[in-house]
C-alpha positions as CSV (number, residue, x, y, z in Angstrom):
1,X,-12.3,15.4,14.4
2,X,-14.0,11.9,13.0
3,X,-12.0,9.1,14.8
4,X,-11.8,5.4,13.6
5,X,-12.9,3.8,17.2
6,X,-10.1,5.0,19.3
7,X,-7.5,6.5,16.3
8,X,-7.9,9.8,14.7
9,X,-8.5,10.3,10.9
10,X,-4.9,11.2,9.4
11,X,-2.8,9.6,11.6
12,X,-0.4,7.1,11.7
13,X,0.1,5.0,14.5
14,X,2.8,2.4,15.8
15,X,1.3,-1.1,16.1
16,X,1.0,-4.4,14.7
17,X,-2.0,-4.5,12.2
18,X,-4.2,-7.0,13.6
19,X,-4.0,-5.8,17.0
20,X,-4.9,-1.8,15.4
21,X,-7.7,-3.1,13.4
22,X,-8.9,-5.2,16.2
23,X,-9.7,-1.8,17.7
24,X,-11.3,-0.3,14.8
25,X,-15.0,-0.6,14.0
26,X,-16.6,-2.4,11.2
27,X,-17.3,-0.9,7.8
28,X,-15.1,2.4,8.3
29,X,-12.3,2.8,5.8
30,X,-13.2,3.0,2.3
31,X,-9.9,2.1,-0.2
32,X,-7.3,0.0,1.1
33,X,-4.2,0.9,-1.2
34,X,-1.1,-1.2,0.8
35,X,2.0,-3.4,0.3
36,X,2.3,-6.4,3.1
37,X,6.0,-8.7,3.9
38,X,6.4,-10.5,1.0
39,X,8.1,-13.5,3.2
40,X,11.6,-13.3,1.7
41,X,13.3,-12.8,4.7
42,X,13.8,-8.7,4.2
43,X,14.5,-6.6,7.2
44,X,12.1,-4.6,8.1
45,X,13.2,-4.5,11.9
46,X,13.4,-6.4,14.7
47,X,9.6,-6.2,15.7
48,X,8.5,-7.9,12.4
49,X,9.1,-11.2,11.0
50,X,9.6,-11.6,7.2
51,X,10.7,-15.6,7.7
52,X,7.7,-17.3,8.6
53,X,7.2,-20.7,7.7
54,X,5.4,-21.2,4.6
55,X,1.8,-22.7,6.5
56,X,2.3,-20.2,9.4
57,X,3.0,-17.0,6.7
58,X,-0.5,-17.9,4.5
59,X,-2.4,-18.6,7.9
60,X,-1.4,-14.7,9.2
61,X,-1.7,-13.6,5.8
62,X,-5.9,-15.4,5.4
63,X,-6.4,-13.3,9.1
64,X,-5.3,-10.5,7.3
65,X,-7.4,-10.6,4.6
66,X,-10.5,-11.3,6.8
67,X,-10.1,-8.6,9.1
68,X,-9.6,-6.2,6.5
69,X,-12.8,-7.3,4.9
70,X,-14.4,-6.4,8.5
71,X,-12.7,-3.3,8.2
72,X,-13.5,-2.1,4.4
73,X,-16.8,-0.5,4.2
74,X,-17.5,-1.2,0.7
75,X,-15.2,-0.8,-2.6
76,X,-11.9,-1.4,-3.7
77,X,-8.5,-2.9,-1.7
78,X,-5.4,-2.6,-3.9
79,X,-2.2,-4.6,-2.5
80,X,1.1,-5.5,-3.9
81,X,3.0,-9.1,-3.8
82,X,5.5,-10.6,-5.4
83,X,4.6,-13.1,-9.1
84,X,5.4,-16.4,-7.3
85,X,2.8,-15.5,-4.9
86,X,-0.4,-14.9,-7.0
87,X,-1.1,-18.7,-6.8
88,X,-0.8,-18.8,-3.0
89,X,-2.9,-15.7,-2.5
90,X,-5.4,-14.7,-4.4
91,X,-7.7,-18.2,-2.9
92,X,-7.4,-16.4,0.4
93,X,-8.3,-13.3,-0.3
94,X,-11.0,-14.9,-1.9
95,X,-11.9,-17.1,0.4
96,X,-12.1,-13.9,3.3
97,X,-14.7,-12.7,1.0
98,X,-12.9,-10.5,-1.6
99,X,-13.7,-10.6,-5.2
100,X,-11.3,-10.6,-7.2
101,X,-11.3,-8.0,-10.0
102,X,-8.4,-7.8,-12.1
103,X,-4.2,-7.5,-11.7
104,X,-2.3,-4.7,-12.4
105,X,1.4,-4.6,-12.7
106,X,3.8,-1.8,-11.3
107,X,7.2,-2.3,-13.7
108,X,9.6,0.1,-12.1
109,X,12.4,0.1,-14.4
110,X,15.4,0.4,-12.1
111,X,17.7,-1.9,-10.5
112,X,16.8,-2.1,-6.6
113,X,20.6,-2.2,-6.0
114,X,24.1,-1.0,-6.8
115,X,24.7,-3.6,-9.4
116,X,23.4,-4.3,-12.4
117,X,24.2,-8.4,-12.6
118,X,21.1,-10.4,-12.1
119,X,21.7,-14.0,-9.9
120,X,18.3,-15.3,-11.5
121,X,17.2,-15.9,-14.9
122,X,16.1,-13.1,-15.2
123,X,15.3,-9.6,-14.3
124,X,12.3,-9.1,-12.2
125,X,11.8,-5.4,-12.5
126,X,7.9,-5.8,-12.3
127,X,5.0,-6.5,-9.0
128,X,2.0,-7.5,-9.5
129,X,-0.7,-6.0,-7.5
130,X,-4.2,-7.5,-6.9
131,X,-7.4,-5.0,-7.3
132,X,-10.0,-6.6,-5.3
133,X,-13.8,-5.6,-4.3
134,X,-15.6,-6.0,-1.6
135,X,-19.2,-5.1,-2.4
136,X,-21.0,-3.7,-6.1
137,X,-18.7,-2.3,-8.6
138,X,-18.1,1.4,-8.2
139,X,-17.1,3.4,-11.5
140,X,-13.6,4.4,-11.8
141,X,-12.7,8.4,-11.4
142,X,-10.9,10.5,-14.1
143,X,-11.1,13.5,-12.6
144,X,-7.1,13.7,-11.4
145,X,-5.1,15.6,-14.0
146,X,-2.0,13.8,-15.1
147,X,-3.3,10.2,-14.1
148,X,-3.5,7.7,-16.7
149,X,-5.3,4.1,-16.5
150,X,-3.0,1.7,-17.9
151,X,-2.6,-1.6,-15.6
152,X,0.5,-1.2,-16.1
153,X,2.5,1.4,-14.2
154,X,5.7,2.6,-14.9
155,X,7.5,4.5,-12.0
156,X,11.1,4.4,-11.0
157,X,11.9,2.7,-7.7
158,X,12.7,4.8,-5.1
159,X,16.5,5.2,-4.3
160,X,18.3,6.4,-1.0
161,X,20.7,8.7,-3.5
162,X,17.3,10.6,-5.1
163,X,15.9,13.1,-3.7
164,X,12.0,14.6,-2.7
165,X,9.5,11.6,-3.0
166,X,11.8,9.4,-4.4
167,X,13.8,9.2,-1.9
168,X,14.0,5.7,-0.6
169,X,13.5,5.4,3.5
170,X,12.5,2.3,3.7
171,X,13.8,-1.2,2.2
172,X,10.0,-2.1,0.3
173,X,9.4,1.3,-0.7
174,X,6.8,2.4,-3.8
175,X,6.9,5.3,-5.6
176,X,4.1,8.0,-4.5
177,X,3.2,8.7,-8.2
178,X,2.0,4.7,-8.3
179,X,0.1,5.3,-5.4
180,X,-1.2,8.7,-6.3
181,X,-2.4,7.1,-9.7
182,X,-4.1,4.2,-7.3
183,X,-5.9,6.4,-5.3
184,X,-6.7,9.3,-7.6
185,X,-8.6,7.0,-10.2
186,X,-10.4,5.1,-7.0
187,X,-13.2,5.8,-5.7
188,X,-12.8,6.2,-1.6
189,X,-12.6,9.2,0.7
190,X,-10.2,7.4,3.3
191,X,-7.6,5.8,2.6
192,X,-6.1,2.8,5.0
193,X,-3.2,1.3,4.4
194,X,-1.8,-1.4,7.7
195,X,1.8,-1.6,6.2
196,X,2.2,2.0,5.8
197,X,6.0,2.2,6.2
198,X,7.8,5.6,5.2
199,X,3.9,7.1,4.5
200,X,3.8,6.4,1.2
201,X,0.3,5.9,0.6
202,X,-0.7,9.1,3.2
203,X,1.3,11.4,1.2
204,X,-0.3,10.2,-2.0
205,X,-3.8,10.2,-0.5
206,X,-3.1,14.1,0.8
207,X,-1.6,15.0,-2.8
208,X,-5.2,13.6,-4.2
209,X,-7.6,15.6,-1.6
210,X,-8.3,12.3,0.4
211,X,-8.0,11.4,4.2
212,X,-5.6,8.4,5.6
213,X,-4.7,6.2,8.6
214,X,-2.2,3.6,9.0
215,X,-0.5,1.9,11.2
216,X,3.4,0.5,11.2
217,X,4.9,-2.0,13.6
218,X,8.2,-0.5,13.5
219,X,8.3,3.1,15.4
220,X,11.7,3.9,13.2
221,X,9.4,4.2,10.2
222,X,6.2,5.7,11.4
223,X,8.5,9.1,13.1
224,X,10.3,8.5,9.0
225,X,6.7,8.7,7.7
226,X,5.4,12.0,10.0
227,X,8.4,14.0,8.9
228,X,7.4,12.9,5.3
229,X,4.0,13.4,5.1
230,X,4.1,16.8,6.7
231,X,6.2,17.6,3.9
232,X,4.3,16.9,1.6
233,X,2.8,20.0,-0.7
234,X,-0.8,21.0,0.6
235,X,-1.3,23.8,-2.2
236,X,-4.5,23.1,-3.6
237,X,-3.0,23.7,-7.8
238,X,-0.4,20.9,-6.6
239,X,-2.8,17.7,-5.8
240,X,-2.8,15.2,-8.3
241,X,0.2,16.5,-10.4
242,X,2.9,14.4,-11.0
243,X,6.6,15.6,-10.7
């Protein structure tokens, strides 16, 4: 089996991402598709830390960048973040080396709680997320039936009361069907993703034909994401159909 320094291809490990990718060797992955702490003081467990202060946050989030850019062997890196953000973040990625190459929105239609009055102005029910390139341009793929390429992509969030995919494990948790249409029009035979949560990405990346690793911080989620992925349908007239 190919292995990625020490970790084997379709695997998900336990781990905080700098240390995993510290261990892995330049150049091997070749999409990043993944969905980092926003900062806003969510949950995610007690081994991560989602209130940084602002400096410290954007300082962690520039090594990120970088050592993904080690990392990515050449292509595309897709990652979510939330629109007060975009002004803060895209200069880093940028300055680790990424270019940027356009912003696509996810709008997922659905309140993310029980009730529908909104505190703010108004109702963000929309993410940006950055497409960025390390490298040449590669041409897109259209080979996935049921994909489409509209930058903006409208899939329900994921709820703990639905059921099969969209089933919500995990407080930050996007829809496969965004991921699968992600992945399925990019080109990249492995798929990385260091905030992998409850697997979301590897089960999209298996329902398109393509191999994964990621790593989680929090073990809760990555035994969550095993029992998901292997789940997931395998049958060959399944991949790249959208329920």
């Amino acid at each position: 089996m190919a292995k990625l320094g020490p970790y084997d291809l379709n695997t998900i490990v336990v781990g905080d991402c700098l240390q995993v990718m510290a261990q892995m060797p330049d150049s091997c992955v070749d999409l990043v598709v993944t969905d980092p702490p926003y900062n806003t003081g969510k949950d995610y467990g007690p081994q991560a830390n989602d209130r940084r202060d602002p400096a410290e946050f954007l300082a962690w989030y520039f090594d990120l960048a970088s050592e993904l850019y080690r990392v990515h062997g050449g292509g595309y890196l897709y990652v979510s973040c939330n629109c007060p953000q975009i002004w803060d973040l895209r200069p880093l990625w940028e300055r680790a080396g990424w270019h940027f190459e356009m912003m696509l929105i996810w709008h997922g239609p659905n309140y993310a709680c029980s009730s529908n009055v909104i505190k703010g102005p108004w109702a963000l029910l929309y993410e940006p997320i950055f497409m960025l390139r390390k490298g040449p341009r590669l041409p897109m793929l259209n080979e996935v039936r049921g994909i489409n390429s509209d930058a903006v992509q409208r899939w329900p969030r994921p709820q703990s009361n639905y059921q099969g995919d969209q089933h919500r494990m995990h407080p930050t948790q996007k829809p496969v069907q965004l991921y699968k249409a992600l992945i399925g029009r990019t080109p990249g035979n492995l798929v990385f993703d260091p905030f992998i949560g409850s697997g979301t990405s590897a089960k999209a990346a298996k329902y398109v034909g393509r191999d994964f690793f990621g790593c989680d911080i929090n073990p809760h989620y990555v035994r969550q994401a095993l029992r998901s992925i292997d789940g997931a349908h395998q049958n060959e007239a399944q991949l790249g159909l959208f329920s």
